[in-house]
LODRENRO-883701 format. One line per 10 residues: number of its first residue (from 1); for each residue x, y, z of N, C-alpha, C. Coordinates in pm, 1 decimal. Example, Ala and Ser with C-alpha at 12.3 -4.5 7.8 and 13.67 -1.06 7.14 Angstrom:
2
1> 1319.0,-569.0,780.0,1230.0,-450.0,780.0,1320.0,-330.0,780.0 ~ 1285.0,-225.0,708.0,1367.0,-106.0,714.0,1290.0,3.0,787.0
END
This chain:
166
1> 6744.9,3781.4,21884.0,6834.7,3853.7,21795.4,6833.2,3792.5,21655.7 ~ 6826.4,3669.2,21642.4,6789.8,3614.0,21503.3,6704.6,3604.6,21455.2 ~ 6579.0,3603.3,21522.7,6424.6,3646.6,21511.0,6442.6,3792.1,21387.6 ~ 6508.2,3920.5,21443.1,6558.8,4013.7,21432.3,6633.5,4024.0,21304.1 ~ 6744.6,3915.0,21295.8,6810.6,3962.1,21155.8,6712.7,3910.9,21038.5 ~ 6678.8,3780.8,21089.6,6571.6,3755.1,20969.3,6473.4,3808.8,20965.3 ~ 6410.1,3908.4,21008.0,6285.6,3957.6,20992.6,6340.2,4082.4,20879.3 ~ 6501.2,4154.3,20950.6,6489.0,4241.2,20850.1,6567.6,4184.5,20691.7 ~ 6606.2,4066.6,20692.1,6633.4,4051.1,20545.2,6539.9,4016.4,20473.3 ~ 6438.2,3949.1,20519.3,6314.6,3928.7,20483.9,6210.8,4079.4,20451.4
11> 6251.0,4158.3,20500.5,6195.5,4288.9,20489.6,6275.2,4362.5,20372.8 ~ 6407.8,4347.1,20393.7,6487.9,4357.0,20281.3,6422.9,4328.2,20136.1 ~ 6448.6,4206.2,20155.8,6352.3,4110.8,20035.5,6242.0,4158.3,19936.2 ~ 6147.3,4203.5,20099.9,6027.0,4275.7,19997.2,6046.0,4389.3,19929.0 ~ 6149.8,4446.8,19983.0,6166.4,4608.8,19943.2,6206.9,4594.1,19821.0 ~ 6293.6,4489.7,19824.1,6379.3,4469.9,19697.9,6300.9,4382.1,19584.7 ~ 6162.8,4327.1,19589.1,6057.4,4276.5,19523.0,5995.3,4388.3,19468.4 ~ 5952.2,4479.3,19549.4,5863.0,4551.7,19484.5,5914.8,4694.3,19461.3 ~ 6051.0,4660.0,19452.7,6132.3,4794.5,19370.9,6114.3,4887.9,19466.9 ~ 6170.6,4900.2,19599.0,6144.7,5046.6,19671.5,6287.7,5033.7,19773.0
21> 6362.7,5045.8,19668.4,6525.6,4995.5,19751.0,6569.6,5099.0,19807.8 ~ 6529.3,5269.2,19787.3,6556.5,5383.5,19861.9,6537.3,5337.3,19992.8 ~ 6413.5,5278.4,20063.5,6369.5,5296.4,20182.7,6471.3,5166.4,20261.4 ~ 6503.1,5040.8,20198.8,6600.2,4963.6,20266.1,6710.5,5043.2,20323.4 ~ 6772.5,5183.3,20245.8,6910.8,5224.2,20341.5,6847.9,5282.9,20454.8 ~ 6683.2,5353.2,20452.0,6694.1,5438.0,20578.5,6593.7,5413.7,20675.1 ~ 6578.1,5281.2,20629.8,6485.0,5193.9,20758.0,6543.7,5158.6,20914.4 ~ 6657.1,5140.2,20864.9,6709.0,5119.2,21038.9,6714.1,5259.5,21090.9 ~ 6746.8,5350.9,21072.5,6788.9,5515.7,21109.8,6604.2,5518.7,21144.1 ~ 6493.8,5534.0,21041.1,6408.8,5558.2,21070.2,6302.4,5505.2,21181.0
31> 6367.2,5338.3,21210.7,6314.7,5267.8,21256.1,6352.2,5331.2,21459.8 ~ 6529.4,5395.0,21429.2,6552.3,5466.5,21607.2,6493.7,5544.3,21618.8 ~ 6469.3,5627.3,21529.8,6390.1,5774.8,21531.8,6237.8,5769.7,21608.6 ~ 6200.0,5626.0,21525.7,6044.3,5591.3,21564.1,6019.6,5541.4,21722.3 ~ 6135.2,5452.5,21747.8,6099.2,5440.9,21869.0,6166.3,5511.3,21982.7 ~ 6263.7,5600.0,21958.3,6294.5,5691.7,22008.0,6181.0,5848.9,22050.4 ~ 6093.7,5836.2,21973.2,5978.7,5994.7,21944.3,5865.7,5857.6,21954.4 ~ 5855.9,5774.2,22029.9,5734.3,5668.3,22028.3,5630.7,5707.4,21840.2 ~ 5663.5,5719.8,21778.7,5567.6,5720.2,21675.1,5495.6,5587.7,21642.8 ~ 5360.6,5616.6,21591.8,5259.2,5523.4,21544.5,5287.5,5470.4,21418.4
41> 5248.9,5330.2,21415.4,5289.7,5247.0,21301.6,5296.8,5339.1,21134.2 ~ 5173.6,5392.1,21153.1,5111.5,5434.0,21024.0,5206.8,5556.8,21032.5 ~ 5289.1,5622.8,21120.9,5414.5,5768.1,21109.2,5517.3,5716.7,21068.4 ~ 5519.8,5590.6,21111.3,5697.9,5484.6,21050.1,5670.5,5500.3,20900.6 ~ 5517.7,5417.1,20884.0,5546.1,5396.2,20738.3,5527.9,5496.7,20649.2 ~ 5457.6,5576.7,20699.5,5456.3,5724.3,20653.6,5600.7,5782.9,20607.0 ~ 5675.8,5814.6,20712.5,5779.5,5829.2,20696.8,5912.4,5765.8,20610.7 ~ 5860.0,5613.6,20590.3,5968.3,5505.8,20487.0,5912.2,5580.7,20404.0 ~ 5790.9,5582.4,20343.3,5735.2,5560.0,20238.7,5811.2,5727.0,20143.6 ~ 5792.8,5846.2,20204.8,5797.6,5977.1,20209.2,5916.0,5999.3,20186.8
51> 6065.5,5900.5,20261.7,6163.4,5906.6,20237.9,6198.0,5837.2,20092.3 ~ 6136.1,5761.9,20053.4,6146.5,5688.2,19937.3,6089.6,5763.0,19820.7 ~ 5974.8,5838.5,19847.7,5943.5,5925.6,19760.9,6039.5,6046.0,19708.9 ~ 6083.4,6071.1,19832.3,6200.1,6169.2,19775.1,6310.9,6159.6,19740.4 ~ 6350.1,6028.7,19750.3,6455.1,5977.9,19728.8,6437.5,5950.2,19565.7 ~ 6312.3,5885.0,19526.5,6316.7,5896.8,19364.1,6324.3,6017.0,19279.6 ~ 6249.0,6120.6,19340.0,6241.8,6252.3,19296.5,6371.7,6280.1,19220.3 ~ 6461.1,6294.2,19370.7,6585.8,6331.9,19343.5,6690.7,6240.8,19216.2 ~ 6673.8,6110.7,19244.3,6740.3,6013.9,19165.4,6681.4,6084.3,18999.9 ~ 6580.7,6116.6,18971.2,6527.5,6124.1,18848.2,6556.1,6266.2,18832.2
61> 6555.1,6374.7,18910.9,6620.3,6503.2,18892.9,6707.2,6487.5,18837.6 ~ 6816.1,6405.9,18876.2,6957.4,6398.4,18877.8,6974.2,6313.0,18715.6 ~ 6894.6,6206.6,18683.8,6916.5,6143.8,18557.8,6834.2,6258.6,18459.6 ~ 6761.4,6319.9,18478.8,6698.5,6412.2,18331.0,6832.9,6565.0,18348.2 ~ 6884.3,6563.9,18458.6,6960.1,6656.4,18422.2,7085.6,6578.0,18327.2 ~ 7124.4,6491.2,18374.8,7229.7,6409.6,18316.2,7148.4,6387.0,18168.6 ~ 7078.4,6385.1,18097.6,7009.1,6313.9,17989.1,6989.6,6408.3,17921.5 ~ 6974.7,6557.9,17950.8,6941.6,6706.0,17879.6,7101.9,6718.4,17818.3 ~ 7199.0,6674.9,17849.2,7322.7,6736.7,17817.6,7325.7,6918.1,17802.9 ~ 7268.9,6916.0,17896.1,7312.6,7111.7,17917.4,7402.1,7141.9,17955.1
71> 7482.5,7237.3,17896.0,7622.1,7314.5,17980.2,7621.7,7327.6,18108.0 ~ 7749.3,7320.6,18081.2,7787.0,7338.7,18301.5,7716.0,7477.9,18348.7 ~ 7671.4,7494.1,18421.4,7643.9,7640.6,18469.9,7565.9,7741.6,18440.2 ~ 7495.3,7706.6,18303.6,7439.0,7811.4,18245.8,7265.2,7793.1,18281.5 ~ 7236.3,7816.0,18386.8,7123.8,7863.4,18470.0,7050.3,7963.4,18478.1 ~ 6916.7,7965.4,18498.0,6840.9,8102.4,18523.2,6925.2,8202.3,18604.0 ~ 6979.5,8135.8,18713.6,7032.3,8193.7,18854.6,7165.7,8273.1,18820.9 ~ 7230.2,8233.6,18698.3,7371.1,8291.7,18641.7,7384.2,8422.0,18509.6 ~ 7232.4,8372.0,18482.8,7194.5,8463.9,18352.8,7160.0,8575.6,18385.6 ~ 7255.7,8679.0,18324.9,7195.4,8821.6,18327.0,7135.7,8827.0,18226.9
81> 6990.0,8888.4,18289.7,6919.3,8955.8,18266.9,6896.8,9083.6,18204.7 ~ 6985.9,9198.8,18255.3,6939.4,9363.5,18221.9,6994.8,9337.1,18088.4 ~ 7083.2,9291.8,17958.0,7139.4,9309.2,17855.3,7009.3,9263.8,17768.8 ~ 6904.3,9197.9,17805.6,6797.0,9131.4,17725.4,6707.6,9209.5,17718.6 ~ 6637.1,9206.4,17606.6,6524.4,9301.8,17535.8,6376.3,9291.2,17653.1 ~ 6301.1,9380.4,17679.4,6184.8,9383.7,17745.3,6154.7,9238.1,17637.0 ~ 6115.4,9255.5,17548.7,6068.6,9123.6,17510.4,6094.7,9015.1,17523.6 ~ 6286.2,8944.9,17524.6,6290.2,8857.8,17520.4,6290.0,8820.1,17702.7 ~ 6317.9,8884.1,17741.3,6303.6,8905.1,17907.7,6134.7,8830.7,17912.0 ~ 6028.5,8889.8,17861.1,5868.0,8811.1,17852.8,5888.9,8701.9,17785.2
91> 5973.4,8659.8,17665.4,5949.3,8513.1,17674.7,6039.4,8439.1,17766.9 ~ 6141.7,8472.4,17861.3,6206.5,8387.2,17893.7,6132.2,8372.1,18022.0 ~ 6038.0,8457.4,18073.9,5920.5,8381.1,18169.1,5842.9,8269.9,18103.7 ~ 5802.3,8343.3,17969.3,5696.7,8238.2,17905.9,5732.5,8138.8,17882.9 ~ 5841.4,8096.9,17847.7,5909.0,7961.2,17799.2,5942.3,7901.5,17965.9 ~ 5980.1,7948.7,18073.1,6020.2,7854.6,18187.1,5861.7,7805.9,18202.9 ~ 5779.1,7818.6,18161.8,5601.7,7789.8,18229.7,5626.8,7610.5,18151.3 ~ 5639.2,7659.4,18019.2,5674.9,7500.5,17973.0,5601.5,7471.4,17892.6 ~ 5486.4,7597.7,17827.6,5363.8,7560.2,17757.8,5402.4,7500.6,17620.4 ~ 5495.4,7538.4,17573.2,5555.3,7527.5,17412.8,5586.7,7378.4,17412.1
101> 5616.5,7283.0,17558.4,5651.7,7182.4,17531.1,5518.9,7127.4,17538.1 ~ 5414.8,7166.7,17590.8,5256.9,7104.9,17589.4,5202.0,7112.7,17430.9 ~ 5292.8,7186.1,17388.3,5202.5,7188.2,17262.8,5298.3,7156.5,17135.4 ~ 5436.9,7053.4,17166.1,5520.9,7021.9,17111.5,5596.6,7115.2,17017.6 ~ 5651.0,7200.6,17038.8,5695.0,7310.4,16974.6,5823.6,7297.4,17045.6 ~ 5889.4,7346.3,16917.1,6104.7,7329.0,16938.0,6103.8,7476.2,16965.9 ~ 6247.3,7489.2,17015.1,6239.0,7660.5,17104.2,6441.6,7688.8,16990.1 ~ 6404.3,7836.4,16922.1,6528.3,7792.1,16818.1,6568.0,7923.8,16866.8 ~ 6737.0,7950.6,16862.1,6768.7,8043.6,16901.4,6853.6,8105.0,16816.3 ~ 6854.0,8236.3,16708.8,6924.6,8233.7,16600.8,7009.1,8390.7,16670.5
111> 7123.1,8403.6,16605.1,7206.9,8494.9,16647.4,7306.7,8568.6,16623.2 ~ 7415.2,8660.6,16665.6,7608.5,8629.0,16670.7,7611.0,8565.3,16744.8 ~ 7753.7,8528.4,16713.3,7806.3,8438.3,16845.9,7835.2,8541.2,16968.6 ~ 7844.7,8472.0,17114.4,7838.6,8533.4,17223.1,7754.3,8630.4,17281.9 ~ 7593.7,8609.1,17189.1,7502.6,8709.6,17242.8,7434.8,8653.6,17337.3 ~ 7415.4,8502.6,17436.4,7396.2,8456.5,17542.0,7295.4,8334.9,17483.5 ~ 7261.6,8322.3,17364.1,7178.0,8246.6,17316.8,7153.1,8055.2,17392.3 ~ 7265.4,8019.7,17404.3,7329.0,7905.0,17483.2,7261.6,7890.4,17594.3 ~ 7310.2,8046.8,17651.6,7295.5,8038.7,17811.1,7140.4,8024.4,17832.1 ~ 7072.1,8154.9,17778.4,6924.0,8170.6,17717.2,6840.1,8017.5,17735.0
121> 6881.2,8014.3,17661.6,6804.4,7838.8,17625.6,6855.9,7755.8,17714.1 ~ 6976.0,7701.1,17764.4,7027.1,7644.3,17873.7,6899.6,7670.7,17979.1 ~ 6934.0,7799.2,18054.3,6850.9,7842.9,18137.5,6725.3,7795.1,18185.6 ~ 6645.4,7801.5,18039.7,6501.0,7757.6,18043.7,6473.2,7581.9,18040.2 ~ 6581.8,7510.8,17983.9,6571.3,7352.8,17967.8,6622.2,7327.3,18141.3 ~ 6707.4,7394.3,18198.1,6740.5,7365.2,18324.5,6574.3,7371.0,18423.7 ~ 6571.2,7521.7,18393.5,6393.6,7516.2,18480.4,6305.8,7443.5,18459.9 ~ 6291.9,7386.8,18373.3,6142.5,7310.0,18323.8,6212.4,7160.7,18373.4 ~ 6357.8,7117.7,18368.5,6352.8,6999.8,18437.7,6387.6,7039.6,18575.4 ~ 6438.1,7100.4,18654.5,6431.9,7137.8,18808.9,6323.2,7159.7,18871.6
131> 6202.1,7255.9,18772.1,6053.1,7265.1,18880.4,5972.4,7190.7,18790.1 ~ 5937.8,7114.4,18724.0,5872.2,7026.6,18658.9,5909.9,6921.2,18623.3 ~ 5976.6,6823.8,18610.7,6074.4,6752.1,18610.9,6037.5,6700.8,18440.4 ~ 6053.2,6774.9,18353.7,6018.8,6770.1,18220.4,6134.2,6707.9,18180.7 ~ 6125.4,6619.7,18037.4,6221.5,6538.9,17981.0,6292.7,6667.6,17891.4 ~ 6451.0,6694.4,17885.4,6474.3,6807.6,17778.6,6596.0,6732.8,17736.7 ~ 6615.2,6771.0,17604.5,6717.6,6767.0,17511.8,6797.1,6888.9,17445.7 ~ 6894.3,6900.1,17482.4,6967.6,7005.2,17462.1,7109.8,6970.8,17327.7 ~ 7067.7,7051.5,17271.9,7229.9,7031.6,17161.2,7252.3,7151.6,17056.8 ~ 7352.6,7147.9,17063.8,7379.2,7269.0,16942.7,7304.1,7234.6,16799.7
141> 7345.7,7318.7,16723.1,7241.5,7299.5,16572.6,7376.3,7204.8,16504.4 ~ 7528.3,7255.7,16543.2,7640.0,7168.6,16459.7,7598.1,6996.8,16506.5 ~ 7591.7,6976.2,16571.4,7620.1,6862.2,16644.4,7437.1,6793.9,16623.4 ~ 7368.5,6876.4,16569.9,7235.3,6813.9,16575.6,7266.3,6787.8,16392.7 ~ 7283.2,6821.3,16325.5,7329.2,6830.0,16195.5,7396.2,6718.7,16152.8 ~ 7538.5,6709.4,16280.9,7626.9,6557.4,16220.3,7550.6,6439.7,16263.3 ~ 7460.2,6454.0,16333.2,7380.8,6331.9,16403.8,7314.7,6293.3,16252.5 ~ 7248.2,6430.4,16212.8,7135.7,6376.4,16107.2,7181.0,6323.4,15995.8 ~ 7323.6,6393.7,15948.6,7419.4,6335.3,15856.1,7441.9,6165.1,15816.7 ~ 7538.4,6163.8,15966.9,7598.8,6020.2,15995.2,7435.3,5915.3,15992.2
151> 7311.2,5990.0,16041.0,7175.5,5866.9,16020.9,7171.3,5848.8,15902.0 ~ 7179.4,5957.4,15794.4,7109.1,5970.7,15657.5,7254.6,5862.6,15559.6 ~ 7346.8,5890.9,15631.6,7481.2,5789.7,15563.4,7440.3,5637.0,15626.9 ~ 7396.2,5622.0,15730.9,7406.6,5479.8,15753.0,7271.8,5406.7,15768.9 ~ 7165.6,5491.6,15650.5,7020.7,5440.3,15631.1,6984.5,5430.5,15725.0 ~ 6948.1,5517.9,15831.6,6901.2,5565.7,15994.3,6835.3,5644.4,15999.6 ~ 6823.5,5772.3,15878.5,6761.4,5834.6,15899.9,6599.8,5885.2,15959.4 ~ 6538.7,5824.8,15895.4,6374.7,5770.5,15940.0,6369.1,5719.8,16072.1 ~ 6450.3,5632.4,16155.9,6451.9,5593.5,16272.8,6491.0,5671.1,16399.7 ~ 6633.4,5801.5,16346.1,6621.2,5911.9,16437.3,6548.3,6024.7,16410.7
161> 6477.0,6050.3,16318.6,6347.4,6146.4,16338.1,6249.0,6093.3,16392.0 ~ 6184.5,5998.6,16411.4,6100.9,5906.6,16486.5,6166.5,5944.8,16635.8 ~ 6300.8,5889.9,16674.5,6391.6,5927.7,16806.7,6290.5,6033.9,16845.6 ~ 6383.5,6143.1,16776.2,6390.5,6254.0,16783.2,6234.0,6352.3,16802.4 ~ 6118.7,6290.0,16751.7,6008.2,6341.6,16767.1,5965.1,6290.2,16860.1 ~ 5986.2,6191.8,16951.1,5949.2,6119.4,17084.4,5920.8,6162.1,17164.9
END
């Protein structure tokens, strides 16, 4: 039994050496499973490894959504559709593909207020980080404005356009 605990803090150890700390919570669970369904060494580690993979996925889903600062809710899945022009309806396929960010191009949305423009653009920064896990930045034009302001007042400026073109 002590053979046992030290083998797995020592296993611990490595996980926690070579940065793969997802798979430390679900090694014991995976480890009954394995010898419960007799699986082969190379299906255990298969399986740590696979769980750990998805376990980052998700962790990094979860931080580029947190890092886009996009509105609550405003999703492909929430956006109507029929009020939008045959056209802009074709770019709002074309823009979820993601090509504009391959070829570094800003996506600008000019308008009245309450014509869905927000949501529009929301929408598409949500898809490109949910099925591509693309880096997005989301902000209004007011709030992108006082940023550039408050840099250009506190001799910053040059350093957040540099940011900002990153």
């Amino acid at each position: 039994m002590e053979d046992e605990l030290h083998e797995n803090d020592s296993i611990g150890l490595l996980l926690a050496q070579f940065q793969i700390s997802g798979a430390k919570h679900t090694l014991d669970r995976l480890e009954k499973q394995a010898q419960a369904e007799a699986w082969s060494y190379r299906r255990y580690l298969r399986e740590v490894l696979e769980n750990e993979a998805q376990g980052r996925r998700e962790r990094r889903l979860r931080r580029l959504l947190s890092e886009a600062q996009l509105p609550e809710g405003k999703t492909l899945s929430s956006l109507q559709i029929e009020p939008l022009s045959m056209e802009n309806r074709r770019q709002l396929h074309e823009l979820c593909e993601g090509h504009f960010v391959d070829r570094a191009e800003n996506v600008l949305a000019f308008g009245l207020p309450g014509r869905g423009k927000t949501h529009y653009l929301s929408a598409i920064a949500h898809e490109l980080i949910c099925r591509q896990q693309r880096r997005v930045w989301f902000t209004p034009t007011y709030k992108l404005v006082q940023r550039l302001l408050e840099a250009k007042k506190n001799m910053k400026l040059e350093a957040l356009l540099k940011k900002l073109d990153g």
